[in-house]
C-alpha positions in Angstrom: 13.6 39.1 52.8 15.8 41.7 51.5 16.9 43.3 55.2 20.2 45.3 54.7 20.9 45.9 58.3 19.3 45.4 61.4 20.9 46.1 65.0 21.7 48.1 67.9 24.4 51.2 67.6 26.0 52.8 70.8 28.1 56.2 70.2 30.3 57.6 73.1 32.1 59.9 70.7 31.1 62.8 68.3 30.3 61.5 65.1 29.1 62.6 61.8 28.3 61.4 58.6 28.3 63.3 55.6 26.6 61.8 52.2 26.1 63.6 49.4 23.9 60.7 47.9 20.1 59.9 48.4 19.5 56.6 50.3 18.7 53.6 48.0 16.9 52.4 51.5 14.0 52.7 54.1 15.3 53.4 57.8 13.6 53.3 60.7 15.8 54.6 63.9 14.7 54.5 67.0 16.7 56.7 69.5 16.9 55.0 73.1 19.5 56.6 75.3 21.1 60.3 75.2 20.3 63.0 72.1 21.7 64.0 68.0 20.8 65.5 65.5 19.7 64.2 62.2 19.0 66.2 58.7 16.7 64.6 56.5 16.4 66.8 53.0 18.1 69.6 54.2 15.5 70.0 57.6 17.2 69.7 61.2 15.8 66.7 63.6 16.5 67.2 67.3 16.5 63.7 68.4 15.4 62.5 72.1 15.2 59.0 73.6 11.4 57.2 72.4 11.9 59.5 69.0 11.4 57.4 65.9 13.1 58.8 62.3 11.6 57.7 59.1 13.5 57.7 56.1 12.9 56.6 52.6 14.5 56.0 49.5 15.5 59.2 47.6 16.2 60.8 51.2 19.0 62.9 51.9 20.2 61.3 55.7 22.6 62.7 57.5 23.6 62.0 61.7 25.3 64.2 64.0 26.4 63.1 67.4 28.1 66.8 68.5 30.3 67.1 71.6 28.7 68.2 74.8 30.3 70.7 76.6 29.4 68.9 80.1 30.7 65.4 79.3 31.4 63.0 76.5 28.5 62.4 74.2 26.3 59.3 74.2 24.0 58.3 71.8 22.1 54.6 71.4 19.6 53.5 68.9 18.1 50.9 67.4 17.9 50.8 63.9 16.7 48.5 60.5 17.4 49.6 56.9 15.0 47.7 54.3 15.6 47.1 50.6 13.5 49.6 48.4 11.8 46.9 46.4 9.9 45.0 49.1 6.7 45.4 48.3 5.4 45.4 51.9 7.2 48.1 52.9 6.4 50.3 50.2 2.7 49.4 51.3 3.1 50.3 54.5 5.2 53.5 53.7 2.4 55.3 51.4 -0.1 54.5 54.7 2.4 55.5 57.4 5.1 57.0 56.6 4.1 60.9 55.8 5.8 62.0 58.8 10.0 61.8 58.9 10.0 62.0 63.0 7.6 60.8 65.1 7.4 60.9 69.6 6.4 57.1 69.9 8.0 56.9 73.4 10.0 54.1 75.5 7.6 51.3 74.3 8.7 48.0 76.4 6.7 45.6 73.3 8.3 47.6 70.4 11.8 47.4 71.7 10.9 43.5 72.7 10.1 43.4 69.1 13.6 44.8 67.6 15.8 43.1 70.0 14.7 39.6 68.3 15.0 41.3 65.1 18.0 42.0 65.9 19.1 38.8 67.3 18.2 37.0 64.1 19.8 38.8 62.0 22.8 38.2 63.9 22.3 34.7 63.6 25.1 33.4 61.1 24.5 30.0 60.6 20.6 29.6 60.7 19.3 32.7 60.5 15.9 32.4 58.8 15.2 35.0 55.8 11.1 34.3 56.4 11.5 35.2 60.4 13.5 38.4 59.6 10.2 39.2 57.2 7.9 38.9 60.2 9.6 39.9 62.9 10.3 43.3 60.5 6.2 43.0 59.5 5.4 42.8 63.0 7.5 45.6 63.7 6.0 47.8 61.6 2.7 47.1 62.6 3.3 47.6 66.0 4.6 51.3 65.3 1.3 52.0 63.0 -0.7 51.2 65.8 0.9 53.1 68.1 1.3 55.9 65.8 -2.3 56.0 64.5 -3.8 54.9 68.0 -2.9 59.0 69.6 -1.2 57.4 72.6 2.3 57.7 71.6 2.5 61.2 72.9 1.0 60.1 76.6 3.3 56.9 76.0 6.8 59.1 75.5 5.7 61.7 78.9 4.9 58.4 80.9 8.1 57.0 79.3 10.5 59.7 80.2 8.8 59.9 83.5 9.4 56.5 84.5 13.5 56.7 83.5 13.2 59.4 85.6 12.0 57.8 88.4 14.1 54.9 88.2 17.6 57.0 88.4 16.3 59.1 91.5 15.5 55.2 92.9 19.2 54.0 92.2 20.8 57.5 92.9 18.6 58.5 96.2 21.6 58.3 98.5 24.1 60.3 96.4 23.6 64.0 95.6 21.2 65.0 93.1 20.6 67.4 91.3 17.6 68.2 88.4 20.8 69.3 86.2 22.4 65.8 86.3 18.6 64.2 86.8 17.7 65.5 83.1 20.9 64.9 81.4 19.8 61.6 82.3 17.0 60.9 80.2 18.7 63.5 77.6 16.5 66.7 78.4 16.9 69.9 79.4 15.9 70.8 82.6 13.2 72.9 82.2 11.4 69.9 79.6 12.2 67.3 82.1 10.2 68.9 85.1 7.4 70.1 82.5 7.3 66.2 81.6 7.4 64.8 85.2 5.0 67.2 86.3 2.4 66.6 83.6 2.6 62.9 83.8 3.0 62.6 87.8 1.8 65.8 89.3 4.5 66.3 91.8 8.0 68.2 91.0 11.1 65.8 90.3 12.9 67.2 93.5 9.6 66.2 95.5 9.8 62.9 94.6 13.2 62.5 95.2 12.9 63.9 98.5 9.7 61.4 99.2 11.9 58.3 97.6 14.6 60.0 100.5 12.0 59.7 103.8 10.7 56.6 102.1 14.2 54.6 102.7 14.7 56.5 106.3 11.4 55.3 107.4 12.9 51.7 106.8 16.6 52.7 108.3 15.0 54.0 111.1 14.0 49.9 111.9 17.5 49.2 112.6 18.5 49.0 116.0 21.9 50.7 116.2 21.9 53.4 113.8 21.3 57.3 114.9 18.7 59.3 113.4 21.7 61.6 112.3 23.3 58.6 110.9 19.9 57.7 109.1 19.8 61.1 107.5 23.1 60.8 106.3 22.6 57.4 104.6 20.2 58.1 103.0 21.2 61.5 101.2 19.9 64.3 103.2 22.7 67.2 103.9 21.9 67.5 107.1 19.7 66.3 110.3 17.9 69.8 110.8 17.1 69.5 106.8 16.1 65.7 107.2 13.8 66.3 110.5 11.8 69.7 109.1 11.1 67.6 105.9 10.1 64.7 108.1 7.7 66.2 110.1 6.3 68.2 107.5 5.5 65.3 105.5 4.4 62.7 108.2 3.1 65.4 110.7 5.5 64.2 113.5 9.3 64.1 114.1 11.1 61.5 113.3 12.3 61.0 117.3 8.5 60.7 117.3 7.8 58.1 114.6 10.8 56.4 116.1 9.4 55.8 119.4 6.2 55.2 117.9 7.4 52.4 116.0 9.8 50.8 118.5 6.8 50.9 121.1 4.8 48.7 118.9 7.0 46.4 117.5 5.5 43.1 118.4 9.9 41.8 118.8 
């Protein structure tokens, strides 16, 4: 198996390259945290997290990682770089590879698939030149099917959603805001809530807010801790904010559901 590279790259400072060559290699890059930039025969690629860049031999590849103006750049990808004259690839390549980038999305089984690839090719003393063929076959074949089966569009929105999701989750207590919530998955803010809305049908901010009364619900258990002290915890500005949102979600306030609930606790 004539792999060049194989592995996972992390940039937390602007970076460029600038070849004047062609690439004697095929590279598939798949970007998984933050955004770049890459130019592939002269055309600019704006790169997002589940986009997958395909590059062949005779390419022109270049990669920008700029400075953001907000904070310090971050950039992570996984990538493999294949030698021109296996056969394989060059099969697959006249089937699959008309497009140079391609939405494919956060796909759990595809990055499953690269992280062993990656592992063995790490591998110094054993590392198995037939493996690295069909973990990289596999590969491949897993992105064809995506690619071909229509879903990798639905897969990137549901994808982007669920990052989302998952940094309001860890972040619920703290102040948020859909600046700092897009930045997160490496979108504008305007793209983010278009994708959040189409894939959940609820505004980011409403889900926040429902992630917000969700934990308060369960603070509100604890013997010894205010309602005011609830609201605080668990990232609301202020008690008359917290209580209007309350009762306008659950139809009662929370005084109310906390009476209600103390009055039937079975302890």
């Amino acid at each position: 198996m004539n792999m060049i590279s194989a592995g996972y790259s992390i940039h937390t400072r602007p970076y460029y390259t600038n070849r004047n060559q062609a690439i004697e290699f095929y590279l598939i890059r798949l970007q998984m945290e933050g955004v770049c930039q890459s130019v592939v025969n002269g055309v600019v690629y704006s790169i997002q997290p589940g986009c997958l860049l395909l590059c062949k031999p005779g390419d022109y590849y270049n990669l920008m990682i700029p400075l953001n103006k907000h904070e310090p750049p971050r950039s992570a990808d996984y990538y493999v770089t294949i030698h021109s004259e296996e056969l394989w690839i060059r099969q697959w390549w006249e089937l699959n590879g008309q497009r140079t980038l391609i939405n494919i999305g956060m796909d759990e089984a595809l990055s499953s698939i690269w992280k062993q690839l990656v592992y063995e090719n790490r591998r110094v003393k054993d590392s198995s030149p037939l493996i690295l063929e069909y973990l990289s076959r596999v590969l491949m074949l897993h992105i064809q099917r995506i690619s071909q089966s229509g879903e990798h569009a639905n897969t990137y929105k549901r994808s982007v959603s669920n990052q989302i999701k998952l940094y309001i989750e860890r972040n619920a207590t703290e102040r948020l805001t859909l600046k700092d919530i897009s930045a997160s998955v490496g979108l504008s803010v305007s793209r983010a809530s278009q994708l959040f809305k189409e894939t959940l049908n609820q505004s980011i901010m409403d889900y926040a807010i429902e992630v917000r009364l969700s934990m308060a619900k369960e603070r509100m258990l604890n013997e010894g801790v205010t309602l005011h002290e609830v609201a605080y915890l668990c990232g609301f500005s202020n008690y008359t904010h917290f209580n209007r949102l309350f009762k306008s979600r659950f139809g009662m306030s929370p005084s109310q559901y906390n009476n209600l609930m103390r009055t039937n606790s079975p302890y």
